[in-house]
C-alpha positions as CSV (number, residue, x, y, z in Angstrom):
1,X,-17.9,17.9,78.6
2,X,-17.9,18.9,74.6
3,X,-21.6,19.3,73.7
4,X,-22.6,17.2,70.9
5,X,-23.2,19.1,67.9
6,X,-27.1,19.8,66.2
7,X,-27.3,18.7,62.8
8,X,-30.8,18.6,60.3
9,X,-31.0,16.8,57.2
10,X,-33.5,18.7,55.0
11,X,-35.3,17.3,51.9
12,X,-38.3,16.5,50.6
13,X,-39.7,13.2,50.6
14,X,-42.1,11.2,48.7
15,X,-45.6,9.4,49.7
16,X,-43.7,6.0,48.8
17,X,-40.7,6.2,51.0
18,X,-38.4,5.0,48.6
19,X,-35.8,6.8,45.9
20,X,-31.6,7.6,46.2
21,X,-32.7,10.7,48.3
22,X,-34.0,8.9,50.8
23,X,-31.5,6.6,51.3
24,X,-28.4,9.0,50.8
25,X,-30.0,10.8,53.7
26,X,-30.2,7.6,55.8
27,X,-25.9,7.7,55.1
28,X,-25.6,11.1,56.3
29,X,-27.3,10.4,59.5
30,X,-25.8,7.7,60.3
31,X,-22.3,8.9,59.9
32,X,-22.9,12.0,61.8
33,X,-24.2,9.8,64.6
34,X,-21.1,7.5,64.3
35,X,-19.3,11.0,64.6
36,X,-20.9,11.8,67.8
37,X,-24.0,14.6,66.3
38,X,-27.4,14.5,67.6
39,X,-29.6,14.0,64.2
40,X,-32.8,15.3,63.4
41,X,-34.8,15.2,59.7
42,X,-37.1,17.8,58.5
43,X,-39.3,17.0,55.0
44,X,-42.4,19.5,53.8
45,X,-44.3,16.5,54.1
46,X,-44.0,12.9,54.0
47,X,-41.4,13.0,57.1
48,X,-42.2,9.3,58.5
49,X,-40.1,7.3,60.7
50,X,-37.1,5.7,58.6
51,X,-34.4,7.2,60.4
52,X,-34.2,5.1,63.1
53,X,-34.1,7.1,66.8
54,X,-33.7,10.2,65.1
55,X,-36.5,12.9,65.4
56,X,-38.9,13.5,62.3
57,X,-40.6,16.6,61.7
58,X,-42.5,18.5,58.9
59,X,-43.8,21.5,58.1
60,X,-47.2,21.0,60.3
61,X,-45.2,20.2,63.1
62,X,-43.4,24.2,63.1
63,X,-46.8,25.9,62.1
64,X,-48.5,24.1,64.9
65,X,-48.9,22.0,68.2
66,X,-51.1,19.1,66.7
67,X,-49.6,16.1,67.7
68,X,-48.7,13.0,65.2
69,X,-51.5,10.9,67.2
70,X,-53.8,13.8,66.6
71,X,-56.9,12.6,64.7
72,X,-57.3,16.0,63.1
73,X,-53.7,16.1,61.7
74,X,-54.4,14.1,58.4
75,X,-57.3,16.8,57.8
76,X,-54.6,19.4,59.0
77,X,-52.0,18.6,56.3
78,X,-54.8,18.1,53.4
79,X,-56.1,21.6,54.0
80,X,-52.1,23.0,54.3
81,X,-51.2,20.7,51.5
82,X,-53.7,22.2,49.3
83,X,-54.1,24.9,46.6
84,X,-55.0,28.0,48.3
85,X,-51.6,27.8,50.4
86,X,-49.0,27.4,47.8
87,X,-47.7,30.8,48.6
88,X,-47.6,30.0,52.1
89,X,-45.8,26.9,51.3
90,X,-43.4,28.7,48.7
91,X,-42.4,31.2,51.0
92,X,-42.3,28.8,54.4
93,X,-38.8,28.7,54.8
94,X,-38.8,32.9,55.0
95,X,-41.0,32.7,58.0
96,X,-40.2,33.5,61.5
97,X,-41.5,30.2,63.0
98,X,-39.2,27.9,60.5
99,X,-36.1,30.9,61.3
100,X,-37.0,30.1,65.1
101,X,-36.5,26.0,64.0
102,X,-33.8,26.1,62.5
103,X,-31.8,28.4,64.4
104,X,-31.7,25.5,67.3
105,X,-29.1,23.8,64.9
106,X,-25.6,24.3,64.5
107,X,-26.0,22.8,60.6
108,X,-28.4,21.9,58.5
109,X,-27.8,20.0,55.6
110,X,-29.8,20.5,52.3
111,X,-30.5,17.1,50.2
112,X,-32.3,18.8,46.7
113,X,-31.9,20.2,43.6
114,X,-30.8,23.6,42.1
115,X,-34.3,24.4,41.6
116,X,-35.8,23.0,45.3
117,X,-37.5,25.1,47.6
118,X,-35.7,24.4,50.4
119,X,-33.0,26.5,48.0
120,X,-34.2,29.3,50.1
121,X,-32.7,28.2,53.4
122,X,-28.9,28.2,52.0
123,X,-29.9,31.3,50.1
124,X,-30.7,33.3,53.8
125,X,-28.7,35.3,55.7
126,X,-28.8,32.5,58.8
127,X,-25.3,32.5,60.4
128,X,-26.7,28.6,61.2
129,X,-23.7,26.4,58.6
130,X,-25.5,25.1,55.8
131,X,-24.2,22.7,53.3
132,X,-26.0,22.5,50.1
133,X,-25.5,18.3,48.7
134,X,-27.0,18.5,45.4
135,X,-29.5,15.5,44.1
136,X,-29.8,16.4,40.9
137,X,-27.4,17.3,37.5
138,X,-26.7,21.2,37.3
139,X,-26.5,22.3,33.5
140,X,-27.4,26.1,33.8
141,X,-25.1,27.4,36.5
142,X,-27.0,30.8,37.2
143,X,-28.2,30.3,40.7
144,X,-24.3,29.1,41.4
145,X,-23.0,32.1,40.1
146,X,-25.4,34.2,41.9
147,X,-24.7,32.6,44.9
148,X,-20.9,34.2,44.9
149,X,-22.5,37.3,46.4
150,X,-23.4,34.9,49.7
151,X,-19.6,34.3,49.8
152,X,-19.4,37.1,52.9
153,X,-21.6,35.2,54.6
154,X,-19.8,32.0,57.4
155,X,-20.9,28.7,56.7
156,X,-21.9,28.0,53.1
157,X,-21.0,24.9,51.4
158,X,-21.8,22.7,48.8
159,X,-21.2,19.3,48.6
160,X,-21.0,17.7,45.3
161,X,-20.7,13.8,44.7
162,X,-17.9,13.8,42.1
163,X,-16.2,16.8,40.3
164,X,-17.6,15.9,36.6
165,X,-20.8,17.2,38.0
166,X,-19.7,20.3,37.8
167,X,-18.6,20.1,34.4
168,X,-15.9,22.6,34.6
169,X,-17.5,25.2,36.2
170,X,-15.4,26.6,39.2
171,X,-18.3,28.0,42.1
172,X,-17.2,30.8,44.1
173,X,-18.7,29.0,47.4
174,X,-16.5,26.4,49.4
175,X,-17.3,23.2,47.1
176,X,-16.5,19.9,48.5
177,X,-16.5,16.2,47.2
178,X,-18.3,13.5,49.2
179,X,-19.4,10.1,47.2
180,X,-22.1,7.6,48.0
181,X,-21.9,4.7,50.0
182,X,-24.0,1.3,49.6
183,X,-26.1,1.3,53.1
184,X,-26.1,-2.6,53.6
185,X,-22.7,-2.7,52.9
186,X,-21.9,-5.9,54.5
187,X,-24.5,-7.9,53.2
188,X,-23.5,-6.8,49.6
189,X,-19.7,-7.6,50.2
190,X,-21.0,-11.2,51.4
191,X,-22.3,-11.7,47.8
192,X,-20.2,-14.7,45.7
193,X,-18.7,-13.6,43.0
194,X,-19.4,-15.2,39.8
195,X,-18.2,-15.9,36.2
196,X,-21.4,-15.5,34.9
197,X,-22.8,-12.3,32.6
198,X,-26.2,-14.0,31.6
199,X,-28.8,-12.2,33.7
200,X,-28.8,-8.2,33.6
201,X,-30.9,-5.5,35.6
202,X,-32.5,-2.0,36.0
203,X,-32.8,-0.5,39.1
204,X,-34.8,2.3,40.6
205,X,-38.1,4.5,40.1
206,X,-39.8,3.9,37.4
207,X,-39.6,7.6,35.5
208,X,-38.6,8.6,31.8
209,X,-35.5,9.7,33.3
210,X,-33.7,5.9,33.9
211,X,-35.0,5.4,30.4
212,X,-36.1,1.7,31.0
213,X,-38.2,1.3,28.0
214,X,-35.1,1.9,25.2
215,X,-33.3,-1.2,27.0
216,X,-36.2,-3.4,27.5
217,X,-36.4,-3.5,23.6
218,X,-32.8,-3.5,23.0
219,X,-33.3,-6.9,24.5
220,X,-35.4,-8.2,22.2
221,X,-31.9,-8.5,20.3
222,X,-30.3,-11.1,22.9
223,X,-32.9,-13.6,23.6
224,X,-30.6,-15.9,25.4
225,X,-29.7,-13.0,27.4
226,X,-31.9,-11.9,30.4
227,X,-33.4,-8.2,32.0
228,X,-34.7,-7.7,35.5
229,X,-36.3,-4.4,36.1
230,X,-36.6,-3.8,40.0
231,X,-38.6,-0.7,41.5
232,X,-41.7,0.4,41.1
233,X,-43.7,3.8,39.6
234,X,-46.2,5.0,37.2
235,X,-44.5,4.0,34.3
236,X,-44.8,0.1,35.8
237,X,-48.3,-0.3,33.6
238,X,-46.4,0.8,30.2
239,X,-43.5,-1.6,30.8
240,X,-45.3,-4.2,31.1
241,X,-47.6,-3.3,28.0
242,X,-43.8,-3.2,25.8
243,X,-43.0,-6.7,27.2
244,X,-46.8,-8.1,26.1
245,X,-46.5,-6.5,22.9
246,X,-43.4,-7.7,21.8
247,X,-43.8,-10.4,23.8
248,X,-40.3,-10.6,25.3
249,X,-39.8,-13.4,27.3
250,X,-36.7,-12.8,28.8
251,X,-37.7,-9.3,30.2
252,X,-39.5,-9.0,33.5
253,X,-40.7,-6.7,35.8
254,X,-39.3,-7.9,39.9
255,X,-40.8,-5.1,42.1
256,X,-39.2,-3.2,45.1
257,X,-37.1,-4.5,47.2
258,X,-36.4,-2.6,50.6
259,X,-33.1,-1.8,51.1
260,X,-32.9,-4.2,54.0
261,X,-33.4,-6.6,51.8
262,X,-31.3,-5.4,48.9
263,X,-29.2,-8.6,48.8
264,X,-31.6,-10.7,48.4
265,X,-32.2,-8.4,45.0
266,X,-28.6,-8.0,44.3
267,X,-27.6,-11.8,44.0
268,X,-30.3,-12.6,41.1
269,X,-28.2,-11.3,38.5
270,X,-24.8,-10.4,37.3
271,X,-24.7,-7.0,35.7
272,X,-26.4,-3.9,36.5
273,X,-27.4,-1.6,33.8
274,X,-27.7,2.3,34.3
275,X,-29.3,4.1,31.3
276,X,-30.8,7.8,32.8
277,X,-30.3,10.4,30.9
278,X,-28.8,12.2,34.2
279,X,-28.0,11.4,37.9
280,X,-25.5,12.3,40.8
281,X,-24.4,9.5,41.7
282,X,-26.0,7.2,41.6
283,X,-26.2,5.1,44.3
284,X,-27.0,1.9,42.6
285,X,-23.8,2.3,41.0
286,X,-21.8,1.9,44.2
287,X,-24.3,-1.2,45.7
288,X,-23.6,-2.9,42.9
289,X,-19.4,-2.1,43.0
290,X,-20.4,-3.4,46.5
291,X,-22.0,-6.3,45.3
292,X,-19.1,-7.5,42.8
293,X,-21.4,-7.0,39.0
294,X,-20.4,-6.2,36.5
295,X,-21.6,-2.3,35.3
296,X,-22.9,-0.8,32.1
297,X,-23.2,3.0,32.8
298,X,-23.9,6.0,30.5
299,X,-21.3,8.5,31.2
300,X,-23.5,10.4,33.9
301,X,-23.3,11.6,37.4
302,X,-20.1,9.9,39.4
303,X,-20.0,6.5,36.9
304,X,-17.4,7.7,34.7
305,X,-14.8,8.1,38.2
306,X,-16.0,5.1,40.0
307,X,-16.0,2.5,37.0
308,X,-12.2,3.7,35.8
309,X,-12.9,1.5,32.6
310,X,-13.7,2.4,29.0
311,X,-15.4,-1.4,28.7
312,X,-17.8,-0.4,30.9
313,X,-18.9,3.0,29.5
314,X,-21.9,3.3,27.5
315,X,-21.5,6.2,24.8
316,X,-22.3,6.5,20.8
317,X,-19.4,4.6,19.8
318,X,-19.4,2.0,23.0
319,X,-22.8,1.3,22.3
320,X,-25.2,-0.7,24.7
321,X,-25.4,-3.2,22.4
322,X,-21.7,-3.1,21.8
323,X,-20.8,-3.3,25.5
324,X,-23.1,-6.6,25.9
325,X,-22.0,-8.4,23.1
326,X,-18.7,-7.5,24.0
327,X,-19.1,-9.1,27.6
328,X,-20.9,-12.1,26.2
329,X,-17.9,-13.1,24.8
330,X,-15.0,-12.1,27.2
331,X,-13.3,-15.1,28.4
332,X,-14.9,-16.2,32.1
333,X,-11.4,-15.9,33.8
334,X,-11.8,-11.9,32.7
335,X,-15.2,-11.4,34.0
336,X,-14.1,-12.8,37.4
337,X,-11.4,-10.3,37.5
338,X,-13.2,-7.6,36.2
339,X,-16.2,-8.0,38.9
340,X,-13.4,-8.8,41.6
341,X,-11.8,-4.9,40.4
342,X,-14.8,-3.0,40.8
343,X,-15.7,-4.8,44.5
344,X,-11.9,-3.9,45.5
345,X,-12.5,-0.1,44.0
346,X,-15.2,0.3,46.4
347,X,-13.8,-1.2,49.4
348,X,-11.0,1.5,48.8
349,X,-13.3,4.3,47.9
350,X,-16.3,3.9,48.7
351,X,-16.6,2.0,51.6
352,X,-19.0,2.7,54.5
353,X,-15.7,3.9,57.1
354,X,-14.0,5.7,53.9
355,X,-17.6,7.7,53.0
356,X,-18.5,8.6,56.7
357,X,-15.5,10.3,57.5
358,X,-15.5,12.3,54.7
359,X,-19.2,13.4,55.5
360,X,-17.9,13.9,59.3
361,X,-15.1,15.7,57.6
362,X,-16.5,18.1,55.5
363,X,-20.3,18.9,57.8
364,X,-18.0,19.5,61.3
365,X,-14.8,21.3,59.8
């Protein structure tokens, strides 16, 4: 009998249990446990249960034996958790209790950025595979470039989700390609699709980054148009300040919506608008394919390659407000098609089945 391979997922986790991490993690482990791998997640902190049968851990649970039921472990983390033990904490995944962790599995898989922490554990000289699948846009390749000199050692990979990520750059390390996928896939391919391009949306965290507030005035210049804003963040409190002050009536603020209820938030509108300043993928922008909207996307992260369109691409000549007007009045027979095209794109591409083997593919070969 073939023993089932060992994989961890690595990355750290918010308080709020919520962001494209999070969820891009939930696809990985899923489709290594479609492929037969026994699962486990590590996070510094924050490592609650949302990985269904797979084991949890964090960082308290390798420095000690305190159980999750212990009533001394909240007072356990606080103390580990605070200021006098950021060295500790820096340094964690050099000690000889995480190398005696880790070394149980045959790969561990790295969800961060270039400048994460956990950067440490592809950077060691464990002959335990790790892939490295980057959250975040690269633009100052140094830590790639130093990482050539790991080349000698077995089992280094990173995983990128589309090669413009890489904006030319060629790494010296084995680099592979794996996209997103939309988790409730079937529920967002169950979604009608419409002629309609009234209602619009924003999607995600609430941080400068998704630049929110530069399209919630924009709308102030189509007032028969509309602008959801899912998610929740700090920034929530300022939003709604901008809508009171220029009192915007066709702009409001939805909430969060779980992704097991991500339908539900899909089917109030009929285009999805992506404004960040950078991502990787992201993985609104395949829901929504999923979904059959219509996509307004800056030229960032994997959008360019899954949208195939110059309609649909946001830059300083196809302007935001360009692009809306310009699907305001596109004959309803073109919209259909248009929404119908992106759906088809990522049953092709980007379907659960298509996405799972290539993460089988590229973590087990």
């Amino acid at each position: 009998m073939i023993k089932a391979k060992k994989i961890l997922l690595v990355g750290p986790l918010n308080a709020a249990g919520v962001g494209g991490r999070l969820e891009e993690m939930k696809v990985w482990a899923n489709a290594l446990k479609r492929a037969g791998c026994e699962v486990s997640v590590f996070s510094m902190f924050n490592a609650n249960s949302y990985f269904g049968t797979s084991p949890v851990y964090e960082s308290i649970d390798i420095l000690t034996s305190i159980s999750s039921s212990s009533p001394v472990r909240k007072l356990a983390l606080r103390i580990w958790g605070s200021k006098p033990f950021k060295k500790q904490r820096d340094n964690f995944y050099l000690s000889k209790k995480w190398e005696s962790f880790s070394n149980t599995f045959d790969h561990i898989i790295l969800f961060i950025t270039d400048s994460s922490r956990e950067r440490l554990i592809f950077e060691s000289p464990s002959d335990t595979s790790v892939l490295l699948r980057f959250t975040g846009t690269i633009f100052d390749f140094t830590n790639l470039k130093r990482d050539a000199g790991l080349s000698s050692l077995p089992f280094r990979k990173y995983v990128f989700h589309d090669p413009a990520l890489l904006f030319g750059y060629s790494p010296a390390i084995p680099t592979h390609f794996v996209d997103q996928t939309a988790i409730e896939e079937e529920k967002l391919l169950q979604i009608p699709i419409t002629s309609s391009v009234i209602t619009f949306a924003m999607i995600g965290l609430f941080m400068e980054v998704k630049q929110v507030e530069e399209v919630i005035l924009k709308f102030s210049q189509f007032p028969e148009l509309r602008l959801l804003v899912f998610g929740k963040g700090e920034l929530e409190s300022d939003y709604k300040k901008l809508i009171a002050e220029h009192k915007l009536c066709n702009v409001e603020i939805r909430g969060f919506y779980p992704s097991s209820q991500m339908h539900q938030m899909y089917a109030q509108f009929d285009a999805l608008i992506i404004n960040s300043t950078e991502e990787t993928g992201p993985m609104t922008g395949v829901e929504a394919m999923a979904a059959g909207k219509i996509i307004l996307s800056k030229r960032i992260g994997a959008m360019a390659g899954r949208l195939a369109d110059e309609r649909l691409l946001v830059d300083t000549t196809n302007t935001l407000e360009i692009a809306i007007e310009s699907l305001v009045n596109t004959e309803k027979e073109t919209i259909s098609e248009i929404r119908t095209k992106l759906r088809n794109r990522y049953i092709e591409s980007y379907s659960n089945e298509s996405i799972s083997h290539k993460i089988a593919e590229v973590t087990l070969n």
